[in-house]
Structure formats: structure tokens, C-alpha cells
Biopython code that builds the backbone (N, CA, C, O; Angstrom):
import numpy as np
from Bio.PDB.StructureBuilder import StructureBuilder

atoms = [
    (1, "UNK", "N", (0.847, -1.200, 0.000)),
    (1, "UNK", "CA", (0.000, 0.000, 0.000)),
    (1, "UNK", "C", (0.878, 1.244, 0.000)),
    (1, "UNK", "O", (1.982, 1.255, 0.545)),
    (2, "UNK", "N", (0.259, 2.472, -0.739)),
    (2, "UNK", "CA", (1.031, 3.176, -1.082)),
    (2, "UNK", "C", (1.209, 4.127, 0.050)),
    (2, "UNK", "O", (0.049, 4.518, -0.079)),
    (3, "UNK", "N", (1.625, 4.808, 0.999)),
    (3, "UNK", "CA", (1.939, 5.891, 1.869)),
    (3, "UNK", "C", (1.306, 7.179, 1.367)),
    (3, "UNK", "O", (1.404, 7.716, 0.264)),
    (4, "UNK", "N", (0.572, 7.571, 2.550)),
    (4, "UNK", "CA", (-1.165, 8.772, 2.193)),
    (4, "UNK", "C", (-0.206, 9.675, 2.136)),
    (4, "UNK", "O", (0.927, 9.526, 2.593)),
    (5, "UNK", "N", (-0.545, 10.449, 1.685)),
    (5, "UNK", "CA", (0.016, 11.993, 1.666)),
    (5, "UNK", "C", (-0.163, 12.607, 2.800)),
    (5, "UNK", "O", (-1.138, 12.327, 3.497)),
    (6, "UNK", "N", (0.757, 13.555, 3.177)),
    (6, "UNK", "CA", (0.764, 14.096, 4.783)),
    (6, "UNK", "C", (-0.794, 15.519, 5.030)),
    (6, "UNK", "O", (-1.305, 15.803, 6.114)),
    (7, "UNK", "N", (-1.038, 15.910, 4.145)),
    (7, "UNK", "CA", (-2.003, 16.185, 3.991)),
    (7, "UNK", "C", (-2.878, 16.427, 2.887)),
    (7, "UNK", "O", (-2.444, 16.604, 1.748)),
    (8, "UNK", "N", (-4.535, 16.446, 3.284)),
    (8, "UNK", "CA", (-5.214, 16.252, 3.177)),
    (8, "UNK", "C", (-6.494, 17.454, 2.941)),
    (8, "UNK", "O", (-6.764, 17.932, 4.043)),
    (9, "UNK", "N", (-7.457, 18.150, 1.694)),
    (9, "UNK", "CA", (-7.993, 18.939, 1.973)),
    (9, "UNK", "C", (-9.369, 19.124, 2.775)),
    (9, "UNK", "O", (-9.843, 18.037, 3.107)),
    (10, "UNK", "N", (-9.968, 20.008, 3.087)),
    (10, "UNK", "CA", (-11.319, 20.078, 3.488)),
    (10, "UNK", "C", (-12.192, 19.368, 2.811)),
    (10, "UNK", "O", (-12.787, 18.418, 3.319)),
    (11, "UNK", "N", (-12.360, 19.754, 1.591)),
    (11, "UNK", "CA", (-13.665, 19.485, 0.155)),
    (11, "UNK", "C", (-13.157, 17.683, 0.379)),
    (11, "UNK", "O", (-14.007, 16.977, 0.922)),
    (12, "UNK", "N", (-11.945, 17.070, 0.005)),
    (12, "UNK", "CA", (-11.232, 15.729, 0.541)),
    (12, "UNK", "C", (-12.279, 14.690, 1.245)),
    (12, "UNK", "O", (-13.064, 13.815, 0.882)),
    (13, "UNK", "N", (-11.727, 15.439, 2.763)),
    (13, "UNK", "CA", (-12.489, 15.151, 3.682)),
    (13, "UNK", "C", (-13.908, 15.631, 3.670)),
    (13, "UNK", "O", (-14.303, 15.776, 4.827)),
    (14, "UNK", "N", (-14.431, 15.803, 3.152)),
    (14, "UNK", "CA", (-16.207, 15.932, 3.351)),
    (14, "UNK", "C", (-16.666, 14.968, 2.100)),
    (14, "UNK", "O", (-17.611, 14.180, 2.137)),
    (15, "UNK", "N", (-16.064, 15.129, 1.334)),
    (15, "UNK", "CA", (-16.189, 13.745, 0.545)),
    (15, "UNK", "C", (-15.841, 12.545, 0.662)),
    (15, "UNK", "O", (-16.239, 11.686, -0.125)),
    (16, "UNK", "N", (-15.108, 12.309, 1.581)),
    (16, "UNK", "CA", (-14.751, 10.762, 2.109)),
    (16, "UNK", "C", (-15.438, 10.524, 3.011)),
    (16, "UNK", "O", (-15.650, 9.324, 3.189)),
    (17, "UNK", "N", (-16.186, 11.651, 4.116)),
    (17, "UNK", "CA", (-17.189, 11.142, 4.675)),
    (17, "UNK", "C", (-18.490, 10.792, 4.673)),
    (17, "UNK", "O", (-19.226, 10.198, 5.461)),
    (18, "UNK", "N", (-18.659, 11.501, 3.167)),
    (18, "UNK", "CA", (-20.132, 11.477, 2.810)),
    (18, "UNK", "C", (-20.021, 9.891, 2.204)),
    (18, "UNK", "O", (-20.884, 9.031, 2.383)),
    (19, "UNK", "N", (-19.075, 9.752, 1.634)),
    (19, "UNK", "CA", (-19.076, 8.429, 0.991)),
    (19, "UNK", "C", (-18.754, 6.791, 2.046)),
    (19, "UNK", "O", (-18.612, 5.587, 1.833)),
    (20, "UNK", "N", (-18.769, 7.666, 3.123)),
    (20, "UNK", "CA", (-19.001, 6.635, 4.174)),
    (20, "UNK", "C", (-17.472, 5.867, 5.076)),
    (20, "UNK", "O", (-17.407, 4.963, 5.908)),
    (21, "UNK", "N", (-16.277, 6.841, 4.346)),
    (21, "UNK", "CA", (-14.996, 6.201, 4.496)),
    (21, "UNK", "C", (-15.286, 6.428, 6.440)),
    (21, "UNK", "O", (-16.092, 7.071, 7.113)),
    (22, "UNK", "N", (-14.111, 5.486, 6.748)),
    (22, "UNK", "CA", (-13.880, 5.449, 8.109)),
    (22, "UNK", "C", (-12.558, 6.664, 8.474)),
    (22, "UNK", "O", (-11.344, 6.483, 8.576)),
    (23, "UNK", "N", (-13.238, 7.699, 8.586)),
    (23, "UNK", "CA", (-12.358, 8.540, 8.991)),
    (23, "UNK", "C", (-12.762, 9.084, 10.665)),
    (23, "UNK", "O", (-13.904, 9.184, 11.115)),
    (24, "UNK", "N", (-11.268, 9.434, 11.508)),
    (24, "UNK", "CA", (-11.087, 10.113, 13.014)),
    (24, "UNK", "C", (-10.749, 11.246, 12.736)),
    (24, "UNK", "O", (-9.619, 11.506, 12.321)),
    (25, "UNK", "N", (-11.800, 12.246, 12.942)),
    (25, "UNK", "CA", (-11.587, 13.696, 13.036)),
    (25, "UNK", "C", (-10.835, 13.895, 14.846)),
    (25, "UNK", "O", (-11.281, 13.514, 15.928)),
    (26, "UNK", "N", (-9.844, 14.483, 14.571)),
    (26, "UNK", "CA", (-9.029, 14.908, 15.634)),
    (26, "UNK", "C", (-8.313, 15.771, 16.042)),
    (26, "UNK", "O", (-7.128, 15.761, 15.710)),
    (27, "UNK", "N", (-8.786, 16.699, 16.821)),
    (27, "UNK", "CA", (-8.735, 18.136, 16.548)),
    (27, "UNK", "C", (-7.642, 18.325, 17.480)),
    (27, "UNK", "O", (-7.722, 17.395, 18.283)),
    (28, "UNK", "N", (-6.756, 18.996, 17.740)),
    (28, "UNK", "CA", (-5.686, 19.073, 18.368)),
    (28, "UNK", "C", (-5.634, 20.553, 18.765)),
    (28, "UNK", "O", (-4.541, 21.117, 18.717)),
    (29, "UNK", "N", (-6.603, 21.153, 19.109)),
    (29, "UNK", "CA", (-6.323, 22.674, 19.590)),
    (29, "UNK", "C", (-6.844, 22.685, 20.882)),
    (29, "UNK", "O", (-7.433, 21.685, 21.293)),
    (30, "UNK", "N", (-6.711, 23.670, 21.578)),
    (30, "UNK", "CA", (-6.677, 24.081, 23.008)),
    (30, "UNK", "C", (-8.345, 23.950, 23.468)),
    (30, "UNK", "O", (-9.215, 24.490, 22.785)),
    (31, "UNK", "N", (-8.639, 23.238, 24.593)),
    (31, "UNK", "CA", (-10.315, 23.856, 24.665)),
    (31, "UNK", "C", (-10.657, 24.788, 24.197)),
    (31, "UNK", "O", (-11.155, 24.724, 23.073)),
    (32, "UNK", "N", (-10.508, 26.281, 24.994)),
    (32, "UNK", "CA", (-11.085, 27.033, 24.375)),
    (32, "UNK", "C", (-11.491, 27.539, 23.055)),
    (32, "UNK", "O", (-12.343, 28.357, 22.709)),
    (33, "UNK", "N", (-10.565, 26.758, 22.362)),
    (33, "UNK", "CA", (-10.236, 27.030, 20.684)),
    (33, "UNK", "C", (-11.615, 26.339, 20.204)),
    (33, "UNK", "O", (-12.398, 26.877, 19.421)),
    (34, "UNK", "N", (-11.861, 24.628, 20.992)),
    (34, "UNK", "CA", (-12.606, 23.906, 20.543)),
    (34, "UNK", "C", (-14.231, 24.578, 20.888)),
    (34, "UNK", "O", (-15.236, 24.458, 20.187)),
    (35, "UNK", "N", (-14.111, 25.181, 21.974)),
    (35, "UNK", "CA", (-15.016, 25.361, 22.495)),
    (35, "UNK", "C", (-16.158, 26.519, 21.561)),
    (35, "UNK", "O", (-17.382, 26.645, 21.548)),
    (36, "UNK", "N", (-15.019, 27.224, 20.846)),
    (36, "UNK", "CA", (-15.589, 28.956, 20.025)),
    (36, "UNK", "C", (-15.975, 28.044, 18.769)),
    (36, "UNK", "O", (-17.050, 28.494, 18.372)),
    (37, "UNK", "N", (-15.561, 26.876, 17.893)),
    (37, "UNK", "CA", (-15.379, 26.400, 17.079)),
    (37, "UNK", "C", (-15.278, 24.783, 16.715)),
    (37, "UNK", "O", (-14.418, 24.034, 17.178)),
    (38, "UNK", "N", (-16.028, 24.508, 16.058)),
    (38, "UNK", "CA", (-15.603, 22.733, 15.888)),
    (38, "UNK", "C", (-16.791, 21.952, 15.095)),
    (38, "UNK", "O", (-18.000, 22.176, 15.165)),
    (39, "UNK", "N", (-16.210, 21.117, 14.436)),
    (39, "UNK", "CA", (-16.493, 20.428, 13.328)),
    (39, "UNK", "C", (-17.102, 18.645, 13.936)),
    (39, "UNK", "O", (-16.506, 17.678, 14.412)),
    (40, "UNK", "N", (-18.627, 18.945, 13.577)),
    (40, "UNK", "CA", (-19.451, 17.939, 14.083)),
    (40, "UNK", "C", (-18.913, 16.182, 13.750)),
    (40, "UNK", "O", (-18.777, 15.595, 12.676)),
    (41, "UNK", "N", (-18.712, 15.739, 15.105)),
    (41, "UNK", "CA", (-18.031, 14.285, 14.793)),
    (41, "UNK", "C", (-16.709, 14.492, 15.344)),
    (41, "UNK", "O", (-16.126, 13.461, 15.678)),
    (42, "UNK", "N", (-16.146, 15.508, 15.503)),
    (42, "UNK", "CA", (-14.600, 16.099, 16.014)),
    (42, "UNK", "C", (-15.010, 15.523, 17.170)),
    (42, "UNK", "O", (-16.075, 15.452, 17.783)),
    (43, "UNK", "N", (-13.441, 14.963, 17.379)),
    (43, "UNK", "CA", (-12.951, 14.778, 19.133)),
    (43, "UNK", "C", (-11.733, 15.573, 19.613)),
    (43, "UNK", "O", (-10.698, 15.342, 18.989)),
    (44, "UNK", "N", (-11.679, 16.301, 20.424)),
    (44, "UNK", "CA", (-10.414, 17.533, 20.879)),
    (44, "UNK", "C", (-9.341, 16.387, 21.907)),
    (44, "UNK", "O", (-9.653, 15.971, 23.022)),
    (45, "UNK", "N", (-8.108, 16.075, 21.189)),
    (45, "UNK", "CA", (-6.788, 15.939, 21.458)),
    (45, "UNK", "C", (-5.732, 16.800, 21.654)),
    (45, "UNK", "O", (-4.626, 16.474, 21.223)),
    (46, "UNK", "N", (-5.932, 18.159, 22.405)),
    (46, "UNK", "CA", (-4.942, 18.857, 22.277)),
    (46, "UNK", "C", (-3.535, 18.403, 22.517)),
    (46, "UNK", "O", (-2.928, 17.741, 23.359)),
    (47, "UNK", "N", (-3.250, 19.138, 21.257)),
    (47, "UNK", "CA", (-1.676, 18.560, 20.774)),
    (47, "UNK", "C", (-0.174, 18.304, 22.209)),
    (47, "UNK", "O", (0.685, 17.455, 21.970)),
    (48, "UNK", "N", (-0.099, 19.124, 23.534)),
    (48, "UNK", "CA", (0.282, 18.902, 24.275)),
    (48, "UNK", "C", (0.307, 17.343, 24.795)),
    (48, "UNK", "O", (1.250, 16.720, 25.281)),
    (49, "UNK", "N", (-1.323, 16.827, 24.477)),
    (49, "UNK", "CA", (-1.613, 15.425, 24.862)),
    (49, "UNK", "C", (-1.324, 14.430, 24.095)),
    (49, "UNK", "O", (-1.068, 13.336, 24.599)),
    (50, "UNK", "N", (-1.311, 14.598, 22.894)),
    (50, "UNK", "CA", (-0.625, 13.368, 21.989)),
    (50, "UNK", "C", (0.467, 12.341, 22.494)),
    (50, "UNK", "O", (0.150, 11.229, 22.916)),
    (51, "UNK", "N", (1.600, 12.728, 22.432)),
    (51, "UNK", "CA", (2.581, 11.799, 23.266)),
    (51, "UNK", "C", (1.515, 10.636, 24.545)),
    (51, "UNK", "O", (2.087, 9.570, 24.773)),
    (52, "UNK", "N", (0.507, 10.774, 25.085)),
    (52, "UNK", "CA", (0.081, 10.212, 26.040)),
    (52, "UNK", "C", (-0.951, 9.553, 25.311)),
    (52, "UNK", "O", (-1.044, 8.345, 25.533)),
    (53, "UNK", "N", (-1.959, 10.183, 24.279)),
    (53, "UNK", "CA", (-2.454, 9.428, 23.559)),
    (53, "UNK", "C", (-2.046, 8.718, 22.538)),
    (53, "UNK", "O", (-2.913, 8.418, 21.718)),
    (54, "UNK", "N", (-0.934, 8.349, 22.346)),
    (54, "UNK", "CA", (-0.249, 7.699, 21.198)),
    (54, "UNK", "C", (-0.995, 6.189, 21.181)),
    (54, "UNK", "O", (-1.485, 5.755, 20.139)),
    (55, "UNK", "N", (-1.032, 5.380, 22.533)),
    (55, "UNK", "CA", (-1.722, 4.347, 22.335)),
    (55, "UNK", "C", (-3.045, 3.961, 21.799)),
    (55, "UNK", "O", (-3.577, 3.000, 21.244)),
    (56, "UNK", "N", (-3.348, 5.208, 22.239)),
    (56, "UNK", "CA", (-5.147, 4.848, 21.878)),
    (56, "UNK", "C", (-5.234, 5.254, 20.263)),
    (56, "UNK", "O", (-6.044, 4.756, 19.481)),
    (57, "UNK", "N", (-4.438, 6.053, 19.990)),
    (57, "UNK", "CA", (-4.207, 6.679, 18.491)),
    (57, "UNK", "C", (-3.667, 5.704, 17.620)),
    (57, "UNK", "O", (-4.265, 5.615, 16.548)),
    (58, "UNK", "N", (-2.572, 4.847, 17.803)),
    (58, "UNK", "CA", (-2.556, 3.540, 17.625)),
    (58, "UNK", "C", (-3.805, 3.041, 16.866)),
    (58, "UNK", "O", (-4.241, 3.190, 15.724)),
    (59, "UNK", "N", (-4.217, 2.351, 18.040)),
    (59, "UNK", "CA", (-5.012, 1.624, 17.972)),
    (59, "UNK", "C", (-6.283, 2.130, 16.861)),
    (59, "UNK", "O", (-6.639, 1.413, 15.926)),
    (60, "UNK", "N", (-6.754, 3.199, 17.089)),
    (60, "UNK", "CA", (-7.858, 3.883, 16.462)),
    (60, "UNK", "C", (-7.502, 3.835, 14.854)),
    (60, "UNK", "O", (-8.348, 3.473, 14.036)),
    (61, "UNK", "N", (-6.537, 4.125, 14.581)),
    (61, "UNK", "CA", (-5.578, 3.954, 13.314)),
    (61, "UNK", "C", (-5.584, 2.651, 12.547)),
    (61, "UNK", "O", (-5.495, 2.672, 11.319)),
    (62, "UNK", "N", (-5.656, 1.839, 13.028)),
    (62, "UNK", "CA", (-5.472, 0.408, 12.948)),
    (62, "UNK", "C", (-7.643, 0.478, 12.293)),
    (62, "UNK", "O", (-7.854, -0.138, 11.248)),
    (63, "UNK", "N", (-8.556, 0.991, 12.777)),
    (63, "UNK", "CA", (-10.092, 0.844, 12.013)),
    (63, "UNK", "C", (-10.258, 2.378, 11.458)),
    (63, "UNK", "O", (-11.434, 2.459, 11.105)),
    (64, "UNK", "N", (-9.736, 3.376, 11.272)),
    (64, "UNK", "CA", (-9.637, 4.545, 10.598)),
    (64, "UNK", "C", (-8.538, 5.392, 10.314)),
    (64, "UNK", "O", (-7.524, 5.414, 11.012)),
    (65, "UNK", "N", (-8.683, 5.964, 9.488)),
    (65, "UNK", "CA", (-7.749, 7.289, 8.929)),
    (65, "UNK", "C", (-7.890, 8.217, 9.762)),
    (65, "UNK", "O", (-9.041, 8.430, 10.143)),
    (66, "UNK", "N", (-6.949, 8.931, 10.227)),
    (66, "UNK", "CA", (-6.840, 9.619, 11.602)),
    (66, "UNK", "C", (-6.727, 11.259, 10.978)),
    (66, "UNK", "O", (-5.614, 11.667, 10.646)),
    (67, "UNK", "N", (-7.803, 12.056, 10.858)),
    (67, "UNK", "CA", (-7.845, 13.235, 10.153)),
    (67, "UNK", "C", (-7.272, 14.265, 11.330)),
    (67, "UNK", "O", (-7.843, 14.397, 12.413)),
    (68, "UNK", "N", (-6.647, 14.631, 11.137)),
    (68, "UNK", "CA", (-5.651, 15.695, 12.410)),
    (68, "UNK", "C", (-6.265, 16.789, 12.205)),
    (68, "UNK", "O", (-6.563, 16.704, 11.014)),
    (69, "UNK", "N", (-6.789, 18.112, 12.717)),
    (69, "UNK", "CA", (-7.313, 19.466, 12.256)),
    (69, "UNK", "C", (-6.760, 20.452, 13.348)),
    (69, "UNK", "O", (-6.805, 19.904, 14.449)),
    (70, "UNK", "N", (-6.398, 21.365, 13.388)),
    (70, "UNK", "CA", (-6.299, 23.027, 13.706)),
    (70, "UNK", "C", (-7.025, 23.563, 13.322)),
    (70, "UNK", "O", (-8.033, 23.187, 12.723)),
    (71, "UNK", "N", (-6.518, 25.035, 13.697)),
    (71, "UNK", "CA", (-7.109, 26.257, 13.362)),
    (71, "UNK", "C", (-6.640, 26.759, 11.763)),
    (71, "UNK", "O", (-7.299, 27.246, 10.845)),
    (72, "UNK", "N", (-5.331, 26.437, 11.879)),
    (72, "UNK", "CA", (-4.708, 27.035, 10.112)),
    (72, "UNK", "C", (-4.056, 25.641, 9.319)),
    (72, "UNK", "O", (-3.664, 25.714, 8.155)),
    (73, "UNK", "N", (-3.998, 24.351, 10.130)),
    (73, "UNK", "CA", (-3.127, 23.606, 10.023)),
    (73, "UNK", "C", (-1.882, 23.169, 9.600)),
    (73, "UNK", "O", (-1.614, 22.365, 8.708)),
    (74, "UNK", "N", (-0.770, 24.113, 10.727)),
    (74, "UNK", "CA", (0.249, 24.213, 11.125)),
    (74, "UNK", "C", (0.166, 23.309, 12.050)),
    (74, "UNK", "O", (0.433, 22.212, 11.559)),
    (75, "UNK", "N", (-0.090, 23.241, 13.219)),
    (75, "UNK", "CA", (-0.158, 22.396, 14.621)),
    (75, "UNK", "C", (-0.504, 20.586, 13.679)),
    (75, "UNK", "O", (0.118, 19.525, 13.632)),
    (76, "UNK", "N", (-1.335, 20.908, 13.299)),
    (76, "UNK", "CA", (-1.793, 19.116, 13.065)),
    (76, "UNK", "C", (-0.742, 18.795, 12.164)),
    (76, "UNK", "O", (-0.296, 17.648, 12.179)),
    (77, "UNK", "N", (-0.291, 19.627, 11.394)),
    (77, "UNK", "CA", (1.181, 19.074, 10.236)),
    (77, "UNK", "C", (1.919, 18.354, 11.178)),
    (77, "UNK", "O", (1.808, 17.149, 11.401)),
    (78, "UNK", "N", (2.751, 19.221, 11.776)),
    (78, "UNK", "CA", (3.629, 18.797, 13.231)),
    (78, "UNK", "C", (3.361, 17.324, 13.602)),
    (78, "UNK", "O", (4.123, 16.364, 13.487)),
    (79, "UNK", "N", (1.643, 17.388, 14.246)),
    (79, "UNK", "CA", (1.231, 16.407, 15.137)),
    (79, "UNK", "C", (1.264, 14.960, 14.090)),
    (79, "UNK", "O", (1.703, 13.863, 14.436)),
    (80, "UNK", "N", (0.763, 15.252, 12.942)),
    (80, "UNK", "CA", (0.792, 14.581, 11.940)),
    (80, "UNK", "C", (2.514, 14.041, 11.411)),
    (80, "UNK", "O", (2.663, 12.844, 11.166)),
    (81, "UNK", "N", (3.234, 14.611, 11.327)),
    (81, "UNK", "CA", (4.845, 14.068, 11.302)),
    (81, "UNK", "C", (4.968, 13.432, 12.827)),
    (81, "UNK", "O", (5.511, 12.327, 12.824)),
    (82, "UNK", "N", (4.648, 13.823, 13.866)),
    (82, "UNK", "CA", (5.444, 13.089, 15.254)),
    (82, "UNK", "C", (4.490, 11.586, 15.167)),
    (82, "UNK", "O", (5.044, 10.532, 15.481)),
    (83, "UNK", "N", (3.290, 11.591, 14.796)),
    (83, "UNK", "CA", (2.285, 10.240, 14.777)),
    (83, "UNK", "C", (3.436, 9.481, 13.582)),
    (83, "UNK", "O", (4.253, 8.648, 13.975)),
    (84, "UNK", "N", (3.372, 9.820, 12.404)),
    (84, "UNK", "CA", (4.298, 9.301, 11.284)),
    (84, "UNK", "C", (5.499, 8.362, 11.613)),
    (84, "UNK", "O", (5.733, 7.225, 11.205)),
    (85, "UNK", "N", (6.294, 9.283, 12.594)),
    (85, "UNK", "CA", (7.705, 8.553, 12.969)),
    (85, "UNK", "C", (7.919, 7.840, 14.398)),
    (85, "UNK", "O", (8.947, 7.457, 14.956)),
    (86, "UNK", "N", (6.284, 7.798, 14.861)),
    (86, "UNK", "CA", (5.574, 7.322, 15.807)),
    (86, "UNK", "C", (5.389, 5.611, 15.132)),
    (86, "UNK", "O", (5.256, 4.578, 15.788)),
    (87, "UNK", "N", (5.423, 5.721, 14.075)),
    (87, "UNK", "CA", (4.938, 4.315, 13.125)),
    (87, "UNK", "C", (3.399, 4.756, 13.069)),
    (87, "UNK", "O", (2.882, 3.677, 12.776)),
    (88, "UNK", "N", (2.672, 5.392, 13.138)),
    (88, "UNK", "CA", (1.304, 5.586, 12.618)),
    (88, "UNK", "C", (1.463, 6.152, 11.280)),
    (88, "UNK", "O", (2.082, 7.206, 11.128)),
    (89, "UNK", "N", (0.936, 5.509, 10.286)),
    (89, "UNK", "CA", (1.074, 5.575, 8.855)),
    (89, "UNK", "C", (-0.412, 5.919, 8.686)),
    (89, "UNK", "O", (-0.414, 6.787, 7.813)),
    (90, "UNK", "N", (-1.920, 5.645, 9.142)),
    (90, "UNK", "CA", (-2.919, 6.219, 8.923)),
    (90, "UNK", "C", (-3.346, 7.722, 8.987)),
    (90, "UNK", "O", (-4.535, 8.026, 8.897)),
    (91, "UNK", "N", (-2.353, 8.671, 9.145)),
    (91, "UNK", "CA", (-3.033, 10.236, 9.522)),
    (91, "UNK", "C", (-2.576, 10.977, 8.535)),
    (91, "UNK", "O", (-1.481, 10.875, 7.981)),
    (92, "UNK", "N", (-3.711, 11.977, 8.247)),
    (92, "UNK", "CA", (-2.693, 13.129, 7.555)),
    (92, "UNK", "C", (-3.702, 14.616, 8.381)),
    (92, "UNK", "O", (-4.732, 14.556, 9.052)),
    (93, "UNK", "N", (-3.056, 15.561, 8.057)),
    (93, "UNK", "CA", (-3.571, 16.649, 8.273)),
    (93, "UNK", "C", (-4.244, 18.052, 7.327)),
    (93, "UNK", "O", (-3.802, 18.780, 6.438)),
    (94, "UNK", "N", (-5.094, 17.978, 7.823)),
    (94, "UNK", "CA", (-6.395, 18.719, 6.863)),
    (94, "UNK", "C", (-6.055, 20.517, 6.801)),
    (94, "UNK", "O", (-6.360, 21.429, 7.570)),
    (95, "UNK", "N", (-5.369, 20.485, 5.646)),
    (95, "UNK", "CA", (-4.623, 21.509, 5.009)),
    (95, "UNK", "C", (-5.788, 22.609, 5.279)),
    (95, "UNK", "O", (-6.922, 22.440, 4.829)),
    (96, "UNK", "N", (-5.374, 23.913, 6.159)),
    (96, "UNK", "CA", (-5.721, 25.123, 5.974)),
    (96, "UNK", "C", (-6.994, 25.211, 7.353)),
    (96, "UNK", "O", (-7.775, 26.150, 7.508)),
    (97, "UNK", "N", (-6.897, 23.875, 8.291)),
    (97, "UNK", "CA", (-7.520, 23.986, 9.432)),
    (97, "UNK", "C", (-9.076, 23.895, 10.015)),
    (97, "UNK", "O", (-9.334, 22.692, 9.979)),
    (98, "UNK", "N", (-9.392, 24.090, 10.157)),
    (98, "UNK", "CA", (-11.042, 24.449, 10.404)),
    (98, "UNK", "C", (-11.268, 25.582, 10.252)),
    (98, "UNK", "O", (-12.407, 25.877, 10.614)),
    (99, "UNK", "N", (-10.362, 26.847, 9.650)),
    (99, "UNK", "CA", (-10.822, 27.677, 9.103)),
    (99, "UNK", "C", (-11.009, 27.587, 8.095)),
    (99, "UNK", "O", (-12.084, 28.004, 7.663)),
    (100, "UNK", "N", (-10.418, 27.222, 7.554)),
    (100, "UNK", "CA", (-10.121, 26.459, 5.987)),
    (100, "UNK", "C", (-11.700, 26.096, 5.840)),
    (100, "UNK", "O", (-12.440, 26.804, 5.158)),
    (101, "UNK", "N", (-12.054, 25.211, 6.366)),
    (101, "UNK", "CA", (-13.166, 24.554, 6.336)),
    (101, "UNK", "C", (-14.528, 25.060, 6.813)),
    (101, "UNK", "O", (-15.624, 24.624, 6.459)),
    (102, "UNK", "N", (-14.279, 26.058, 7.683)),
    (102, "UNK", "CA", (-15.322, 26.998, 7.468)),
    (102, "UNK", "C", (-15.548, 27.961, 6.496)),
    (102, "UNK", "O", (-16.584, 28.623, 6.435)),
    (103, "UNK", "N", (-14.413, 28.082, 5.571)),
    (103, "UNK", "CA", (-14.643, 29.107, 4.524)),
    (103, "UNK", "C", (-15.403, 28.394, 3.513)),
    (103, "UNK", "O", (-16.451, 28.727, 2.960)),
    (104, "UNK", "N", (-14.529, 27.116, 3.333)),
    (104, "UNK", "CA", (-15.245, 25.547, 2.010)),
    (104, "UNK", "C", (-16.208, 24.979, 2.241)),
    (104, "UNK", "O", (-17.094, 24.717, 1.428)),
    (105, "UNK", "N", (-16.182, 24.695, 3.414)),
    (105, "UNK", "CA", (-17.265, 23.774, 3.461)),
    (105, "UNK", "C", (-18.518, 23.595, 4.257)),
    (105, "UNK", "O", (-19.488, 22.868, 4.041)),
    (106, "UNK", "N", (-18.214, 24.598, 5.423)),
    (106, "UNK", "CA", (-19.292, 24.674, 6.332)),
    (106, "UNK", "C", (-19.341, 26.571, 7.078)),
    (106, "UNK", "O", (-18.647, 26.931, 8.029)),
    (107, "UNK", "N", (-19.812, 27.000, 6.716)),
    (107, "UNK", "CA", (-19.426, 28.604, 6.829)),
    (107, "UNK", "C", (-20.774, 28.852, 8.317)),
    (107, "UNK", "O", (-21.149, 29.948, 8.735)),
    (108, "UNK", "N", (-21.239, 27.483, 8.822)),
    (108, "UNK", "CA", (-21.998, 27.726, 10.401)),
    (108, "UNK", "C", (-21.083, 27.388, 10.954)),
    (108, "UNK", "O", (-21.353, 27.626, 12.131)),
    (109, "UNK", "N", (-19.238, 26.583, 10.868)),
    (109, "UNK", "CA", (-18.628, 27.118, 11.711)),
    (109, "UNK", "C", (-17.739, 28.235, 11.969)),
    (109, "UNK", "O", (-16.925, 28.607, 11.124)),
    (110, "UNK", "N", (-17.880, 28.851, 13.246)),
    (110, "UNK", "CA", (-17.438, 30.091, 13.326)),
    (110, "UNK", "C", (-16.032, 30.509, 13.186)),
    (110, "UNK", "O", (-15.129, 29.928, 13.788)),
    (111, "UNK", "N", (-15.812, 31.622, 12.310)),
    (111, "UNK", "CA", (-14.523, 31.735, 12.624)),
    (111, "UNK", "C", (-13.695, 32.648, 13.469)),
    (111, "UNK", "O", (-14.250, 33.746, 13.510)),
    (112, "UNK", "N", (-12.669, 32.630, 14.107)),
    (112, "UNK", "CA", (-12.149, 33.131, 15.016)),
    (112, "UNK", "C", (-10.781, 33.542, 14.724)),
    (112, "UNK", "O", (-10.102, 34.089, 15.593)),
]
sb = StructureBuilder()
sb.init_structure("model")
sb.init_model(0)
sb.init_chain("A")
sb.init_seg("    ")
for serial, (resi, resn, name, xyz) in enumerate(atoms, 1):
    if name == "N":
        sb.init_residue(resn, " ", resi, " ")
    sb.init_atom(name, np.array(xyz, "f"), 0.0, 1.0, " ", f" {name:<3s}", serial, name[0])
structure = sb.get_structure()
């Protein structure tokens, strides 16, 4: 199997979910970040916590594609290379953030 590309766009991802793929939205920003903002089906991993969730991320990886998201996606790139050389080969990160994606694809989430 060929190695996913490190990231991944918005329009991407809303089409792989409509089509039913098994994707982990995983948002890696600060509560409060999550709290002003966030993308229905998202679970908040702030990126500080990764290293501790590596197991469960693992594992989750192993029945889905592990969609990493921010605010601009800078942070999930990062989080997305340390999972990589982690041996998690399922993630990439969703180019341009959840702002990104409030501009493309869903403009009821807010931007900040």
C-alpha cells in the first residue's frame, strides 16, 4: 500500500465522509479554541496530549484514517509528522484547518 500523503484537503475530507470512508476527526487545539469552534463528529486531542495518547491513536488507526485538524493547520502538520515517525502511517492533516473549512465547506462554523 502506497503511503497517504501528509495532507489532506477540506472538500477531501467531506467527501470521504459522505461516501461513508472510516475517517477520526481529531482536533488538536486548546479547549477554548474547541469550544468557540468545531467540526461535528470532532474529538479535541490537544496537541500537548498526543505523546500520552499515542496508544489509543494507535489503535484507532489500525479501524480509521486519523484526520488531524487546527485552526490554520500548522499544529496538526507537526502532530501529523510526530504520529508518522511514531509508526502511525494512517493520519494526515487537513490543510488550511477548520478555518479552511469553514470558509469551504461549512461557513456555520465560526470563525475566530
Amino acid at each position: 500500500m502506497d503511503a497517504l500523503p501528509l495532507e489532506i484537503t477540506p472538500s477531501e475530507v467531506k467527501r470521504r465522509l459522505e461516501a461513508g470512508d472510516r475517517l477520526s476527526l481529531i482536533d488538536v487545539r486548546e479547549p477554548f479554541e474547541y469550544a468557540q469552534a468545531r467540526i461535528d463528529g470532532s474529538r479535541l486531542a490537544p496537541m500537548r496530549t498526543i505523546p500520552e495518547s499515542l496508544p489509543s491513536l494507535e489503535e484507532e488507526s489500525e479501524q480509521s484514517t486519523l484526520i488531524v485538524l487546527c485552526h490554520h493547520g500548522m499544529r496538526s502538520l507537526n502532530v501529523v509528522d510526530w504520529l508518522r515517525r511514531q509508526g502511525v502511517e494512517a493520519c494526515m492533516s487537513m490543510q488550511g484547518g477548520i478555518d479552511r473549512w469553514s470558509c469551504e465547506i461549512d461557513p456555520a462554523v465560526p470563525r475566530y
